[in-house]
mmCIF file as Biopython writes it, N, C-alpha, C and O atoms, coordinates in Angstrom:
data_model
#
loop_
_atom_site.group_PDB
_atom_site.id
_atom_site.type_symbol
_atom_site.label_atom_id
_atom_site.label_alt_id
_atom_site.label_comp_id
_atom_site.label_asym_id
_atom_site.label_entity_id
_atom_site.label_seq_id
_atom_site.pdbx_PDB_ins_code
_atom_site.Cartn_x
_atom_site.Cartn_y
_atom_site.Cartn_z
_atom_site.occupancy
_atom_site.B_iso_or_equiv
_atom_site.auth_seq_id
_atom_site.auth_asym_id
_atom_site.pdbx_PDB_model_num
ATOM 1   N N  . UNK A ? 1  ? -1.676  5.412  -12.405 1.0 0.0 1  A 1 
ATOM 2   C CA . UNK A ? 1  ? -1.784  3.965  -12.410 1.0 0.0 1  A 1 
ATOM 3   C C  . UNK A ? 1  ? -0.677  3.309  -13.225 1.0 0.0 1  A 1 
ATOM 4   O O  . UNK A ? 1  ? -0.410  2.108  -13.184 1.0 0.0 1  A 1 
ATOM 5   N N  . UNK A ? 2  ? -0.039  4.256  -13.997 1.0 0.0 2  A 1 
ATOM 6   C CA . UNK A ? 2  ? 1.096   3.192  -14.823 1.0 0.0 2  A 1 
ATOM 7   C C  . UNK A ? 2  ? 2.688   2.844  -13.539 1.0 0.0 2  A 1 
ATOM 8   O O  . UNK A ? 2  ? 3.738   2.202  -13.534 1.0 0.0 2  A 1 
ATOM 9   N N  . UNK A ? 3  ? 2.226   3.388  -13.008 1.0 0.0 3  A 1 
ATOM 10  C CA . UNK A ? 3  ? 3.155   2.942  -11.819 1.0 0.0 3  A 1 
ATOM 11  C C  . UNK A ? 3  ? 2.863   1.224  -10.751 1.0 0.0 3  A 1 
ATOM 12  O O  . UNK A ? 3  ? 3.632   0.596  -10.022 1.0 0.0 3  A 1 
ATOM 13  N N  . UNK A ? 4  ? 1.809   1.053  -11.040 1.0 0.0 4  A 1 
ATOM 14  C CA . UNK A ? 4  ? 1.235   -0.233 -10.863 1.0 0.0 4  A 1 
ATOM 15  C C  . UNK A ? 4  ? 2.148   -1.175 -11.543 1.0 0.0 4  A 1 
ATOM 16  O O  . UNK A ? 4  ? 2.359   -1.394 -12.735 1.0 0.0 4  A 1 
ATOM 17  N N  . UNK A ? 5  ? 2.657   -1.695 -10.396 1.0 0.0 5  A 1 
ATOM 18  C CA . UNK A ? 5  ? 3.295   -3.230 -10.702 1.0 0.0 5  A 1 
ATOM 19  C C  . UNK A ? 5  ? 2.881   -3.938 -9.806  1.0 0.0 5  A 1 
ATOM 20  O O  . UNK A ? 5  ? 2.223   -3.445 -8.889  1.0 0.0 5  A 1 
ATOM 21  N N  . UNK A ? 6  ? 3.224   -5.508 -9.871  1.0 0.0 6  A 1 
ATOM 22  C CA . UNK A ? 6  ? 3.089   -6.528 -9.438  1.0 0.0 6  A 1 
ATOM 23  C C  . UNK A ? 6  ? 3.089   -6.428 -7.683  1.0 0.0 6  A 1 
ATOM 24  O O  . UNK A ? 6  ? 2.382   -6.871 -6.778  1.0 0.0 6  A 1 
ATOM 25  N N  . UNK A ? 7  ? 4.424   -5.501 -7.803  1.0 0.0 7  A 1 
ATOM 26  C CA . UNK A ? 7  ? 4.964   -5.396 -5.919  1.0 0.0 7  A 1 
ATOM 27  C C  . UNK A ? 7  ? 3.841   -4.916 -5.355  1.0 0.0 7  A 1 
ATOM 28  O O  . UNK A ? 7  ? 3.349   -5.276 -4.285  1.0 0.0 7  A 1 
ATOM 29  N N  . UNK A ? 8  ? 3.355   -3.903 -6.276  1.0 0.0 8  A 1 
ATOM 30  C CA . UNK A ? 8  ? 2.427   -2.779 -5.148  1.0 0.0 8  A 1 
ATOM 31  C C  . UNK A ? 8  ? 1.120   -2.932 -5.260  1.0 0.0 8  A 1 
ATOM 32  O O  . UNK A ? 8  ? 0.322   -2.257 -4.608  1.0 0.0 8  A 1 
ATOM 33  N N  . UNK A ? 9  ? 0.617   -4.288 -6.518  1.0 0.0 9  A 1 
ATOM 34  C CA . UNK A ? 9  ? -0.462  -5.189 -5.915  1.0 0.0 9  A 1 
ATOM 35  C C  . UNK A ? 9  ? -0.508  -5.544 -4.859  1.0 0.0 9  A 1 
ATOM 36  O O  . UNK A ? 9  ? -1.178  -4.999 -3.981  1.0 0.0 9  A 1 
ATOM 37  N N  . UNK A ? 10 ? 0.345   -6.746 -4.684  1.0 0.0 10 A 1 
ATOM 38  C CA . UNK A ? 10 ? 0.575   -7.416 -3.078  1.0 0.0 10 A 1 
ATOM 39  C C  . UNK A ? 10 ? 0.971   -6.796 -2.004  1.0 0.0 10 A 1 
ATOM 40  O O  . UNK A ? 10 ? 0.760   -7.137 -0.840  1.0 0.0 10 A 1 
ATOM 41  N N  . UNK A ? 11 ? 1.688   -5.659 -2.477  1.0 0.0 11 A 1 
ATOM 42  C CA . UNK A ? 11 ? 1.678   -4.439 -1.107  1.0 0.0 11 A 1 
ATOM 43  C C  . UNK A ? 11 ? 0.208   -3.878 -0.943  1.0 0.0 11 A 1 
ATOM 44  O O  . UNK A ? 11 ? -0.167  -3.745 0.222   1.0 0.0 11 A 1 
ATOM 45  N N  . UNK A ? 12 ? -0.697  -3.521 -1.968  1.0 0.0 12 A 1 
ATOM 46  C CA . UNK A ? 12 ? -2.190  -3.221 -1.071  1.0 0.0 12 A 1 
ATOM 47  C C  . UNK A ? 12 ? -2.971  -3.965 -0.845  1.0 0.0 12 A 1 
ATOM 48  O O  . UNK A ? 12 ? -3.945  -3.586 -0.195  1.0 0.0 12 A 1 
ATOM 49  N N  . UNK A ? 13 ? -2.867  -5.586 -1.359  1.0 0.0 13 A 1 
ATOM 50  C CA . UNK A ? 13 ? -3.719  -6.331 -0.347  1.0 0.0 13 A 1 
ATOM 51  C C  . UNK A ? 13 ? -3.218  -7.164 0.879   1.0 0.0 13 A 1 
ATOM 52  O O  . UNK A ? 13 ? -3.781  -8.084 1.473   1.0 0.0 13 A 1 
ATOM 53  N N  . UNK A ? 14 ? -1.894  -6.531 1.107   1.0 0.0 14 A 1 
ATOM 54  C CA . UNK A ? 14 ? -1.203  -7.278 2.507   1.0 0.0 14 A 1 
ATOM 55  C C  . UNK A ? 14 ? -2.292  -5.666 3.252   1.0 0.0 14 A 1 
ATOM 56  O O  . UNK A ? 14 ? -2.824  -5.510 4.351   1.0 0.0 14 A 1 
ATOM 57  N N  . UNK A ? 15 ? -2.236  -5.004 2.352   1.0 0.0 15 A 1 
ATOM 58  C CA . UNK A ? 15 ? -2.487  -3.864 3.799   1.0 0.0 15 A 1 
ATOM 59  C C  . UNK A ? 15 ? -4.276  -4.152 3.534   1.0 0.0 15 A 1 
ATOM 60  O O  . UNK A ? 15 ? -5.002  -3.772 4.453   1.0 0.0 15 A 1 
ATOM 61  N N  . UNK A ? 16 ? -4.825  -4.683 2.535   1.0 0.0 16 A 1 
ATOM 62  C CA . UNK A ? 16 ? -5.999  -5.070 3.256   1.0 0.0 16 A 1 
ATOM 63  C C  . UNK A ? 16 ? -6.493  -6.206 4.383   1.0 0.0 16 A 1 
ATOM 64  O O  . UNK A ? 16 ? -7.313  -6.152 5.300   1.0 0.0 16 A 1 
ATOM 65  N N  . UNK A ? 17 ? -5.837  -6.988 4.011   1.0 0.0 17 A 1 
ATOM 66  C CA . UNK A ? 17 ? -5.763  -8.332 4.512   1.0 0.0 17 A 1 
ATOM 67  C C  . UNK A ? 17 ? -5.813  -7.709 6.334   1.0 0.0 17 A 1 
ATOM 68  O O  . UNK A ? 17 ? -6.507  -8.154 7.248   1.0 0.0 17 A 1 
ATOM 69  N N  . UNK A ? 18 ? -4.979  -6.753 6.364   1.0 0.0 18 A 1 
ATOM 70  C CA . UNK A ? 18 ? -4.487  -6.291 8.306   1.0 0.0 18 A 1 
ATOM 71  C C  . UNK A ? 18 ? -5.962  -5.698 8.370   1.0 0.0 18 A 1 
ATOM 72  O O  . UNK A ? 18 ? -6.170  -5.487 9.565   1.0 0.0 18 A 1 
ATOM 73  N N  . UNK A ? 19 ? -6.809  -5.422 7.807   1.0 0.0 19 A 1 
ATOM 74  C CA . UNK A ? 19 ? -8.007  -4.309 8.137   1.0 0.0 19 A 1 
ATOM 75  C C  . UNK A ? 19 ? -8.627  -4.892 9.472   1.0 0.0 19 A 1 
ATOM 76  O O  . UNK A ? 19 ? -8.431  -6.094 9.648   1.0 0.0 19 A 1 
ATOM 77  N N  . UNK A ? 20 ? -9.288  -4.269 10.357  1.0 0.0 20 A 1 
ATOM 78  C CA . UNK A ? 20 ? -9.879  -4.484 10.965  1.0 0.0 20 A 1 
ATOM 79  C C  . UNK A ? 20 ? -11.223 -5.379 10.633  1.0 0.0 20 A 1 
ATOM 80  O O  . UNK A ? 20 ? -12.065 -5.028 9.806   1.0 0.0 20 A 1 
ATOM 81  N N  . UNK A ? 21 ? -11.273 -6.252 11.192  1.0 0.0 21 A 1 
ATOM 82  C CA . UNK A ? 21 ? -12.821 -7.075 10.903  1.0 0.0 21 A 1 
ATOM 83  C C  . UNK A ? 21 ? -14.120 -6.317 11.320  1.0 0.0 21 A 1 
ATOM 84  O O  . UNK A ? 21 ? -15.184 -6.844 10.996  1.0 0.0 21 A 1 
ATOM 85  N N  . UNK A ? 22 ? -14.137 -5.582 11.745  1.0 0.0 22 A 1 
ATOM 86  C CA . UNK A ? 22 ? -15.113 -4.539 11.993  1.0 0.0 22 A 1 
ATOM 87  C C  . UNK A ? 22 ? -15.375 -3.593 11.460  1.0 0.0 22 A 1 
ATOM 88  O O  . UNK A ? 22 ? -16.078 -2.860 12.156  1.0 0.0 22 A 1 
ATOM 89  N N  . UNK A ? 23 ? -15.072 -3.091 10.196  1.0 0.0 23 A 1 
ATOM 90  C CA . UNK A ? 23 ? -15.159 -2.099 9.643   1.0 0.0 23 A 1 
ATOM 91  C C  . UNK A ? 23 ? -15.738 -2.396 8.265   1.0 0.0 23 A 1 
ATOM 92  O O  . UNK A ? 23 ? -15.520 -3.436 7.643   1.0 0.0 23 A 1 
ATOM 93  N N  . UNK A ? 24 ? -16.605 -1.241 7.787   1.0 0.0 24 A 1 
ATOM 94  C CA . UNK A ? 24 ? -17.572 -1.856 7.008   1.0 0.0 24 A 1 
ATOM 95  C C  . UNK A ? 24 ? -17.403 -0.877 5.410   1.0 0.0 24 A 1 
ATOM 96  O O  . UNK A ? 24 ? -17.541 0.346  5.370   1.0 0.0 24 A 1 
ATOM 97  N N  . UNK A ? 25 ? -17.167 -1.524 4.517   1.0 0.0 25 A 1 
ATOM 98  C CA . UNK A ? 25 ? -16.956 -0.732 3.289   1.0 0.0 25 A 1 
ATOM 99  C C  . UNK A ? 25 ? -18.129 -0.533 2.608   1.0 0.0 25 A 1 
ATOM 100 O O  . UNK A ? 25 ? -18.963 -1.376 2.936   1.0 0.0 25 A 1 
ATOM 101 N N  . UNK A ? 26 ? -18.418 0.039  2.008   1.0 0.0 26 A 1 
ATOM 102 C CA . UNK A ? 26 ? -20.014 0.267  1.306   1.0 0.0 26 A 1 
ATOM 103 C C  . UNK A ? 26 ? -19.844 0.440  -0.114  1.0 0.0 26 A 1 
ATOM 104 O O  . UNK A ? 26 ? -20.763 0.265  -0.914  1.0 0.0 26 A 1 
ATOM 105 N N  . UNK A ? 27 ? -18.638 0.793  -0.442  1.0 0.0 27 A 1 
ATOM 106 C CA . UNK A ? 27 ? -18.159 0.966  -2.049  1.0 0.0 27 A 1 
ATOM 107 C C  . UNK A ? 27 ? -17.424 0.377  -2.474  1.0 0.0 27 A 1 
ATOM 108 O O  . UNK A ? 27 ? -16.421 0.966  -2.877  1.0 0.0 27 A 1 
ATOM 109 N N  . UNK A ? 28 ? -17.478 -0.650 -2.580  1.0 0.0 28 A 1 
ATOM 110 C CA . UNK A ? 28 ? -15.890 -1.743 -2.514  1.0 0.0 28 A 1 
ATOM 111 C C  . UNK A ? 28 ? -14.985 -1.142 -3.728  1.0 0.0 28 A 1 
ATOM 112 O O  . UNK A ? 28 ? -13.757 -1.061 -3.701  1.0 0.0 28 A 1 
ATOM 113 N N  . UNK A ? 29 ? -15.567 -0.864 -4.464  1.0 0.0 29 A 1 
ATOM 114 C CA . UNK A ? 29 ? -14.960 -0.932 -6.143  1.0 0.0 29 A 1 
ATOM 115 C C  . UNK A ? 29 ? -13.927 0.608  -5.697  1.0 0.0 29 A 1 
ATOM 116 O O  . UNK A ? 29 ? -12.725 0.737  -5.930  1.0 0.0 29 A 1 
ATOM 117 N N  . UNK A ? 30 ? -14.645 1.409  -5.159  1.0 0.0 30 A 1 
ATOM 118 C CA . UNK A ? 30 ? -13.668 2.490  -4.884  1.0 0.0 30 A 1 
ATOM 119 C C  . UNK A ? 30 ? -12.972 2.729  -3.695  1.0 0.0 30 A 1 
ATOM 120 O O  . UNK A ? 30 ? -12.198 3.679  -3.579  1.0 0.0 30 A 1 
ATOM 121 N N  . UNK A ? 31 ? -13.242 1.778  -2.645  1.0 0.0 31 A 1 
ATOM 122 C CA . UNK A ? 31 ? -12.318 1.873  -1.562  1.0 0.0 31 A 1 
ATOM 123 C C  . UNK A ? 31 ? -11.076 1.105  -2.573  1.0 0.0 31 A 1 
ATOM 124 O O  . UNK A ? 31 ? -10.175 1.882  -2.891  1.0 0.0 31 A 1 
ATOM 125 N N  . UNK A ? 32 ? -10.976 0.023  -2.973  1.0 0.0 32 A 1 
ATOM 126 C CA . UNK A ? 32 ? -10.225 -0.786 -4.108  1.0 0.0 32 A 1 
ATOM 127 C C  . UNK A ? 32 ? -8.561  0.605  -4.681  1.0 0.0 32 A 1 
ATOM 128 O O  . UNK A ? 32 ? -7.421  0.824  -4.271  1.0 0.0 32 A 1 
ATOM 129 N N  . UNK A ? 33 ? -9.624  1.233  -5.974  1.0 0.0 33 A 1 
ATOM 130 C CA . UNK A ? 33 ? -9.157  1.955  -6.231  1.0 0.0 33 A 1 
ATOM 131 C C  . UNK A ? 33 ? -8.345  2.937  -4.883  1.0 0.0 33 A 1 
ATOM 132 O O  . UNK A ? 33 ? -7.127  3.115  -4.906  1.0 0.0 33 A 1 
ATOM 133 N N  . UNK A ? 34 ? -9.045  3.385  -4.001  1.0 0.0 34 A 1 
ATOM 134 C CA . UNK A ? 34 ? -8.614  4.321  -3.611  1.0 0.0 34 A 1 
ATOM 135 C C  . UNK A ? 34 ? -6.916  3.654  -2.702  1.0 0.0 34 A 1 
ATOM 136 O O  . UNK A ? 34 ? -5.899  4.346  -2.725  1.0 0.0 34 A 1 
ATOM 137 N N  . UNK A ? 35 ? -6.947  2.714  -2.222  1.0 0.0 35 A 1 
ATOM 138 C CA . UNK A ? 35 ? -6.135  1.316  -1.610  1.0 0.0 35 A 1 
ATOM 139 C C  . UNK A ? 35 ? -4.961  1.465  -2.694  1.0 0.0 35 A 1 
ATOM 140 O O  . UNK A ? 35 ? -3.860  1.895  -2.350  1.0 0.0 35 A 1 
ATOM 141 N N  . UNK A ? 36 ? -5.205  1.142  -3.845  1.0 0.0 36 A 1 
ATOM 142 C CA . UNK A ? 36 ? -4.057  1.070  -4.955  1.0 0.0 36 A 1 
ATOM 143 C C  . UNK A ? 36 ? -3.519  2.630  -5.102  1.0 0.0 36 A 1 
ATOM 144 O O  . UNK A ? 36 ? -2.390  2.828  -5.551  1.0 0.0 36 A 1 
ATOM 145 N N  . UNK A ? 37 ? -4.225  3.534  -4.773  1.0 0.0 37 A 1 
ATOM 146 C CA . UNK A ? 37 ? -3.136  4.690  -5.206  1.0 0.0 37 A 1 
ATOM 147 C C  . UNK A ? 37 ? -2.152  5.517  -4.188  1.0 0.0 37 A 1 
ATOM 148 O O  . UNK A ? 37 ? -1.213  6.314  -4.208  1.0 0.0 37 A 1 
ATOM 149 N N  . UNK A ? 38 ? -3.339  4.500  -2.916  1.0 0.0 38 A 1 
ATOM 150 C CA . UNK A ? 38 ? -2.445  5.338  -1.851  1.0 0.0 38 A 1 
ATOM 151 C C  . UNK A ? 38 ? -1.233  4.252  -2.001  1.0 0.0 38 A 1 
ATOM 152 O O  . UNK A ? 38 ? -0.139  4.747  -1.726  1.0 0.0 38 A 1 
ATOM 153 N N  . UNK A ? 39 ? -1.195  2.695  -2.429  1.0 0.0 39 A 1 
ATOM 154 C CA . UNK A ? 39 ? -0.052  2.037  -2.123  1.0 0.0 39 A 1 
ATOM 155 C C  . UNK A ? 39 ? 0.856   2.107  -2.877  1.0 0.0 39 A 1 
ATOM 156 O O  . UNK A ? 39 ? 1.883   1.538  -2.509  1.0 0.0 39 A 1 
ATOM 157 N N  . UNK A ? 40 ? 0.869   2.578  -3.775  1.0 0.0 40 A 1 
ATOM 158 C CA . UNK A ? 40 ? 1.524   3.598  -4.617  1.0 0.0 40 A 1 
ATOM 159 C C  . UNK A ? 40 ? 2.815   4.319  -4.073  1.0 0.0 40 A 1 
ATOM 160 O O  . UNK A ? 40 ? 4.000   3.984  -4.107  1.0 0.0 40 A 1 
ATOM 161 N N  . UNK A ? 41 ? 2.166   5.443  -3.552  1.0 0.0 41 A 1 
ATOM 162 C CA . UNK A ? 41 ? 2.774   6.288  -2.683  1.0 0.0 41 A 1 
ATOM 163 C C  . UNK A ? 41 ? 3.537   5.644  -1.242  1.0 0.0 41 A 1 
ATOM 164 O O  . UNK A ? 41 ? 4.696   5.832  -0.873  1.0 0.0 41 A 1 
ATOM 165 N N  . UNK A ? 42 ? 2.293   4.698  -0.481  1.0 0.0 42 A 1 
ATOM 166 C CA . UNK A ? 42 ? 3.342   4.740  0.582   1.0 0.0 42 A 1 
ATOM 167 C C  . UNK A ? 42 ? 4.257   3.327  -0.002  1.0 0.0 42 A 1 
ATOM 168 O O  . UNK A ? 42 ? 5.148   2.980  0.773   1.0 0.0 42 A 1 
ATOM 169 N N  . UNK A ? 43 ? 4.169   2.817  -0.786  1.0 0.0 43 A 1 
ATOM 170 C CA . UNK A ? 43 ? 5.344   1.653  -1.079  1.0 0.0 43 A 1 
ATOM 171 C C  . UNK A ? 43 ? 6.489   2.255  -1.507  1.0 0.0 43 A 1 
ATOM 172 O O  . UNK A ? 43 ? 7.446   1.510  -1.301  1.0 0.0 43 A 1 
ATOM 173 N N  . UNK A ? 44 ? 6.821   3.360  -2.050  1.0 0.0 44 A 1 
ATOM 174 C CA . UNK A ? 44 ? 7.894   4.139  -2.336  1.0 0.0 44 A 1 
ATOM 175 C C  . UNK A ? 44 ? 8.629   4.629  -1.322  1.0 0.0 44 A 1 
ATOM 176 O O  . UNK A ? 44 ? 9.847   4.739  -1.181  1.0 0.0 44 A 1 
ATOM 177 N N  . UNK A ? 45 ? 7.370   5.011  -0.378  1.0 0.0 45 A 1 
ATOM 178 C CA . UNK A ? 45 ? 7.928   5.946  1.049   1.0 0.0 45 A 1 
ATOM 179 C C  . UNK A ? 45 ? 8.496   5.011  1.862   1.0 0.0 45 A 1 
ATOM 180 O O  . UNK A ? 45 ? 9.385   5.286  2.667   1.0 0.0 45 A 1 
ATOM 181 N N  . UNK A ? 46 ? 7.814   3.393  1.624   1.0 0.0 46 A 1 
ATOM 182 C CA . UNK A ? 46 ? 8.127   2.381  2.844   1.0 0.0 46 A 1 
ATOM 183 C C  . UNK A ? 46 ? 9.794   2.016  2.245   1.0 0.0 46 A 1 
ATOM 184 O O  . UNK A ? 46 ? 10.836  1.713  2.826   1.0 0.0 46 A 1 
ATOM 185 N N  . UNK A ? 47 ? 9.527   2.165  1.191   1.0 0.0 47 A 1 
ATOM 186 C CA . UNK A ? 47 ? 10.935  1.139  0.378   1.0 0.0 47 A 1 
ATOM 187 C C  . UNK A ? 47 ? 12.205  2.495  1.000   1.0 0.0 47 A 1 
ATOM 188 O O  . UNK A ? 47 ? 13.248  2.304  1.626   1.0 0.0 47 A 1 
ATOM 189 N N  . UNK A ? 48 ? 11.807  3.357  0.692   1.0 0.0 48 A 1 
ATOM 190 C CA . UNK A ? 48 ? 12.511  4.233  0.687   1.0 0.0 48 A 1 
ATOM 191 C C  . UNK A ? 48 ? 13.138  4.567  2.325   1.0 0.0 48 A 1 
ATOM 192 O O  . UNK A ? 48 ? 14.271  5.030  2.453   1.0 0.0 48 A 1 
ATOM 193 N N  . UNK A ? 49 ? 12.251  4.269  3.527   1.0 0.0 49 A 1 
ATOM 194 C CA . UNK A ? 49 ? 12.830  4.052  4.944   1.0 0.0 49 A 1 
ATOM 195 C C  . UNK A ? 49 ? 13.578  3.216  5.055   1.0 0.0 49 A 1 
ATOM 196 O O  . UNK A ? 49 ? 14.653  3.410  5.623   1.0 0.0 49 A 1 
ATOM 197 N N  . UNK A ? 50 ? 13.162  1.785  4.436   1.0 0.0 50 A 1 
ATOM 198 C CA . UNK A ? 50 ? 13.856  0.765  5.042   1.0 0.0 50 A 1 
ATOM 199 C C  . UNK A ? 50 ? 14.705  0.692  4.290   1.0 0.0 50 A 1 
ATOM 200 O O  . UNK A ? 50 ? 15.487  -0.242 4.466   1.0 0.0 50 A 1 
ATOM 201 N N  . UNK A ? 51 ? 14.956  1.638  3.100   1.0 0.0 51 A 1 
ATOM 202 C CA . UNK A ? 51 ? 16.464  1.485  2.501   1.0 0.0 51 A 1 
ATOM 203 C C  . UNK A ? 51 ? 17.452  2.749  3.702   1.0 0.0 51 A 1 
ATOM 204 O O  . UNK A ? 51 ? 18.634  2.526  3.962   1.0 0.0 51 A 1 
ATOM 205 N N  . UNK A ? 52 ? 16.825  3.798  4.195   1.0 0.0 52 A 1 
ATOM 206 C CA . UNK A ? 52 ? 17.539  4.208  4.818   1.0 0.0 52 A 1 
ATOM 207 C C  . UNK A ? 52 ? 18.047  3.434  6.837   1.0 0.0 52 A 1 
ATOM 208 O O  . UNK A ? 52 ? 18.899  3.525  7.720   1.0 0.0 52 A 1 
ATOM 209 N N  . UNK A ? 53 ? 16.642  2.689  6.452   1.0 0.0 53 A 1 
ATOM 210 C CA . UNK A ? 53 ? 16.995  1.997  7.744   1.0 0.0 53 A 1 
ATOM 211 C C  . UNK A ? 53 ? 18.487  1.100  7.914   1.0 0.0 53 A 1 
ATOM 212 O O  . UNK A ? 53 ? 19.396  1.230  8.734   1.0 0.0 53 A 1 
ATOM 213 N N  . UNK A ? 54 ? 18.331  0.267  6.914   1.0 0.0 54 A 1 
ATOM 214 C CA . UNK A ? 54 ? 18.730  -0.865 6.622   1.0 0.0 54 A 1 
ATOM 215 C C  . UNK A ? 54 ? 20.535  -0.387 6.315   1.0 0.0 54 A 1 
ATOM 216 O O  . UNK A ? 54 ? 21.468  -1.100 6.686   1.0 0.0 54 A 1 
ATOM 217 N N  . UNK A ? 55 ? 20.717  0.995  5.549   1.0 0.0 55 A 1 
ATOM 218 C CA . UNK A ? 55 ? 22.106  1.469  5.298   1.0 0.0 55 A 1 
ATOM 219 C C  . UNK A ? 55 ? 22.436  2.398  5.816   1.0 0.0 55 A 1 
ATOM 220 O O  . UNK A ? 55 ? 23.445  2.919  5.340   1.0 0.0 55 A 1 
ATOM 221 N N  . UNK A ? 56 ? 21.850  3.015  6.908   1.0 0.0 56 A 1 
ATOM 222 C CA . UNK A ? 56 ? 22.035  3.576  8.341   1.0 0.0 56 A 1 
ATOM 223 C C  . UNK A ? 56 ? 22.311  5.098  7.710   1.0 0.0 56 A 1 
ATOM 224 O O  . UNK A ? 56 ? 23.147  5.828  8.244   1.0 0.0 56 A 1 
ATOM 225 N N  . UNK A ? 57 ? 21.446  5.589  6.373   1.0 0.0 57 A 1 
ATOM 226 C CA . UNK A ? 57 ? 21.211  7.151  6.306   1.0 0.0 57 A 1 
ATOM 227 C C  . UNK A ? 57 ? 19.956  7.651  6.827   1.0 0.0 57 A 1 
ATOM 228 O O  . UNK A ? 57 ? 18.959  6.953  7.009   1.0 0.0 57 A 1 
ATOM 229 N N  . UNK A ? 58 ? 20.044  8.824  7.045   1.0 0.0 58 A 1 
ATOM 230 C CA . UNK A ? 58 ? 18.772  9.774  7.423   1.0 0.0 58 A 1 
ATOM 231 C C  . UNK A ? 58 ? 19.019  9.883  9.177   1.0 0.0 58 A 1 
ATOM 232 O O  . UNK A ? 58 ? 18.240  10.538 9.870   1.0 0.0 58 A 1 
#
C-alpha cells in the first residue's frame, strides 16, 4: 500500500465507475481493498504500454 498515490486512487475508481450495473458485491470493504491493489499493479503495467505505445518500443 505505500505505493498508493493519488494517480492510482482515480485509476481504481475510473475502473469502478465502468463495472457492470448488474453485478452484485457483498463485501464492499474488501472488494475496495482488493480494487486498490490490483490497481496498483495494472497502473504500472498500463503506464508502462502506453509508454511503449506512444514511443514505438516493444
Amino acid at each position: 500500500m505505500q505505493l498508493l498515490n493519488a494517480s492510482i486512487i482515480f485509476y481504481a475508481l475510473d475502473k469502478l465507475n465502468n463495472l457492470k450495473p448488474d453485478i452484485q458485491i457483498y463485501n464492499s470493504t474488501n472488494f475496495i481493498i482488493s480494487c486498490l491493489y490490483n490497481a496498483i499493479t495494472e497502473y504500472y503495467s498500463d503506464s508502462d504500454l502506453q509508454y511503449k505505445i506512444d514511443y514505438g518500443y516493444g
